[in-house]
Each structure stands twice: as C-alpha cells, then as structure tokens.
Steps between C-alpha positions, in 0.01 A plus 500: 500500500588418788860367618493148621572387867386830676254541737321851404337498849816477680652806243160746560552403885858586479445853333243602726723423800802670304271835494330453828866499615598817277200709661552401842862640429406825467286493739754442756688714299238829554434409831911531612497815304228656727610350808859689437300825417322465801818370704668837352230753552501380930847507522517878302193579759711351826819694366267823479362436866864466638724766657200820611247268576644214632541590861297690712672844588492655860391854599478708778355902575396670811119581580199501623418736243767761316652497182722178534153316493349686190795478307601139633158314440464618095872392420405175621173464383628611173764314507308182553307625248789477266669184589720509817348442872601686821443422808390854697585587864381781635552689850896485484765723639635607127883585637427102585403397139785654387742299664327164409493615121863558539600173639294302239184386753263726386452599126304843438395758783386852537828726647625823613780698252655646841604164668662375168745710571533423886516113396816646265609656817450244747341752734176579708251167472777304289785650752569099607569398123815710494629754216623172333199304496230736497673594160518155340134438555425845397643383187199219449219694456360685194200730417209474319297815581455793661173749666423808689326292779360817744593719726651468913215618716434605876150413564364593839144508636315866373415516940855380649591867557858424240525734223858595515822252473642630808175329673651149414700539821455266752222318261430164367605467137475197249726519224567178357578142534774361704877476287288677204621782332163669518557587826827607483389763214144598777809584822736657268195739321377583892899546584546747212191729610542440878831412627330213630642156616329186458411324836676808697237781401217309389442124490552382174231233441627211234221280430377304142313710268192336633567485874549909373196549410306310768696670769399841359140392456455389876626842569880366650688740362560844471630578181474251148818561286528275217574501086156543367332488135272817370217464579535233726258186619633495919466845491132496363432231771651705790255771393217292523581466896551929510641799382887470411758759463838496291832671585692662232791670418587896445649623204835634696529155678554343153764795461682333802820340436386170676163483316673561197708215562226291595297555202798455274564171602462276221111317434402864712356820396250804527214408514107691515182355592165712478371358765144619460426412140594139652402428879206814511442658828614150644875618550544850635830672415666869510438525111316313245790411292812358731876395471648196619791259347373279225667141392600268294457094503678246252434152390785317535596120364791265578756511269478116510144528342515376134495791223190357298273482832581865630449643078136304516452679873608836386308521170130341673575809730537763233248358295267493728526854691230706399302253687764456804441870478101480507494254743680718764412923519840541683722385178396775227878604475599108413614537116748407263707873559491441894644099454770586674407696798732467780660206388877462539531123486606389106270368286443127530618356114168369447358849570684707306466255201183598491496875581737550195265274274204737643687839442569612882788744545706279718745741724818398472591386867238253469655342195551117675879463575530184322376686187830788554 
C-alpha cells in the first residue's frame, strides 16, 4: 500500500542519485589513493637519484696512451655505468691535478705517491705553497687505489751509436713535462748513473707526453726517457719507423747507495722487463731480460667528494676488473692483494666503506683520519 502524498518517482530518482553519489565517492576515493602511491614512489625514486648522481664529477689523468688512460677510462665508464657521471680530462701534468683536487676545483685525478709528500713538505714543484700550506692542502685529498703502472725507460735509436749512459753527455734528452714530477724522477735516474746535470751536461728536453713522442718520431732528439707501461703502444709505434734500443741498469749499480735510494723512494721499486718476449728483435739490448726502476700510480679523490659517490666509484672498479684487466695486457698484476700499491694517501671514507664490506686487508696508515 502505498503511503499517501509521495511522489515514488521523485523517491527512485532520489536513491539513484544517493548511490550514483556513493560510487563516485570511491572513485575519487581510489583514484587519490593511487595518485599518493604514485606521488610517493617519484619522490622515493628522486631521493634515490640524489647525492652520487646528482652532479656531474670532474676528472683528470695524463696521456696519450699509458696507464692513467687504461685505468682512468673503465672507472668512468663503469662508473657511469653504475650511477655517477665524470667528466674525463686527459693530457694533464698530474703534480697539477693534485693541487686542484686539493683546493676543491677538481674532484678525482690520477697522482704520484712521491709528490704527496713534497705537497706535505712544501718543496720542489709545490716549493711556492710553503711548509704551511702545502701541508693543509695535503690534508684534502684521499685515495682510492693503487697500480704497478711500468717501468722508467731510456729509449734511443738501435743506429744513434748510444749504448752506454755515459753517452748522454752533451745529448738531447726528453724526460718529461714542464713543472711535472715525471721529469724530475727521468734527471734524477740519469743523475744517479751519470753525475749528470740537467741543462749543464745534456739538454734536458721538457715537452707534453705527446709533443714527446712526436719529437722522437721526427728524429729531434737523441735520447727518449720517459715512465713507460710493459709492453708498451709508443714504443711499438717507434719500432714501426726502425730498430730501437733500451738502456738498462747493472746489478752493482742497484748496489749503489744513490740507486738504492732512488729505488726506495716511496711509489718506486725494482723492476725487470724481458724485453724480447715483449718488443721481439724490435728493441736491441745487452741482455734479454733487463733492470730498470718500476712505479707506482694512485687514484686520488677530494676529500670534499661525498662518501656514497666515491663507495659506488670504488666498487664499479673492483667489480668490474677482470675486464679492466682484459681490456689492457699491461695491467695483469691489478688485483684485490696489490689494491694498495704505492699508495700513501688515506683511504677516502667512501672507499674504505667498501673495501671492508668486500674483505680487503686495509693497512693501517690508510685507515681515513676522520675514522681514528
């Protein structure tokens, strides 16, 4: 029966606007829920794309060629690879990069362990910053790495008529860039087997690595002395012109007190090449296996450089080094026990986070400071 005065049109209209309302409630409803899921999930993705990967990083090694390019170009292409962009430079004067790390302008670089300590000192290239200074910026950078890079080598032409040191006199002689410690090691390994001075018995030619090489190809100088890998590229492409020959030293020079102390010096050492198994009848020498001072190079990074960046460097390296390793002949000895090699600058934090999560024996002096 139905109750008098009421319109049942009006009440079925009603109750379908009534649910009509109800549903588009929770559609709204559903529709806020997955817009804040969604508003969630890109602000958890920008917070994971902050800090490494939110800047590009800055990087500078030496070259053409050598071991600060096929060590420098995998880190960052796997570092890319794992998140964090650096921007590579290559053909730099490393005592250089060092100084730019250490003032903040310049965030990762190939170095030398020997003029870490000068910059402590304040001497030789860094001999303007002062004891004072030279210690305080000493005191921004931090390691990541160390390698055997190669070996210091006189290379002359197999038909200039030089096949003993004492034939340098007088001579034309490149042995490094200008300000670069490279140079500085090439005079002070002929002074230890010669007596001889730099631009007083010989000239003492300071060029770029690849003004170097060019001058000894068009045949303007007399004698090539330079830090080279084993085997090396330059000195496969010199042999394509002719016949080379390498210098070496004796077993009683190394017995010397002055070699000794050359070779000691820290990132230096003994070092062998068998020259034949590598170069052929292209370089002649006295013997087929021949000593000459090996060394050390180091990554370094600004202590300024945020921890998580450097870890995600580090680890692309590591994970990645059998194929740094294949990709180069020259770095067979780079391996978790020879990390370390020559380096003397500590740990960056990020770095050694992740060498203790990986299981590297960390020496003690390269424990970082702020971790002590």
């Amino acid at each position: 029966m139905l109750t008098k005065g009421v319109d049942i049109t009006n009440v079925s209209a009603n109750r379908a606007l009534f649910f009509n309302q109800q549903s588009e409630g929770r559609r709204m409803k559903t529709l806020l829920k997955k817009s804040l899921v969604a508003a969630t999930g890109l602000a958890v993705s920008a917070a994971l794309t902050t800090g490494a990967s939110a800047r590009t990083f800055t990087m500078e090694i030496a070259g053409p060629g050598g071991c600060t390019v096929s060590t420098g170009m995998p880190l960052v292409k796997y570092a890319k690879h794992a998140g964090v962009d650096i921007q590579l430079a290559t053909g730099k004067t490393l005592t250089k990069s060092g100084i730019l790390v250490a003032q903040g302008k310049l965030d990762f670089s190939t170095f030398v362990p020997f003029p870490y300590v000068l910059m402590q000192r304040g001497a030789a290239m860094y001999k303007k910053l002062g004891a004072e200074k030279g210690k305080q910026l000493a005191a921004n950078l931090r390691g990541i790495l160390g390698f055997e890079c190669g070996v210091y080598t006189p290379v002359v032409w197999a038909n200039s008529g030089i096949t003993k040191w004492e034939q340098f006199k007088g001579k034309r002689i490149f042995t490094g860039p200008p300000s670069g410690a490279a140079a500085q090691n090439s005079e002070q390994f002929i002074r230890v087997m010669t007596g001889f001075e730099p631009n007083k018995d010989y000239e003492a030619v300071r060029l770029a690595w690849g003004g170097g090489q060019q001058a000894m190809r068009d045949g303007q100088l007399d004698v090539y002395m330079r830090p080279l890998q084993v085997p090396s590229a330059m000195v496969e492409e010199l042999m394509g012109i002719r016949q080379l020959r390498f210098l070496s030293i004796s077993e009683a020079d190394l017995e010397s007190p002055a070699m000794k102390k050359y070779i000691g010096a820290v990132g230096r050492y003994p070092g062998k090449i068998n020259v034949k198994k590598h170069y052929g009848d292209g370089v002649l020498t006295e013997t087929t296996e021949i000593r000459l001072p090996a060394f050390a190079l180091i990554k370094i990074v600004g202590h300024h450089v945020d921890e998580d960046a450097v870890y995600t460097v580090t680890k692309a390296f590591w994970e990645n080094v059998a194929e740094i390793r294949a990709g180069d002949r020259t770095l067979g000895k780079l391996a978790k026990e020879t990390a370390f090699t020559g380096l003397n600058i500590p740990l960056h934090i990020g770095a050694y986070k992740y060498y203790k999560e990986a299981g590297f024996d960390v020496p003690a002096n390269l424990i970082p400071p702020e971790l002590k």
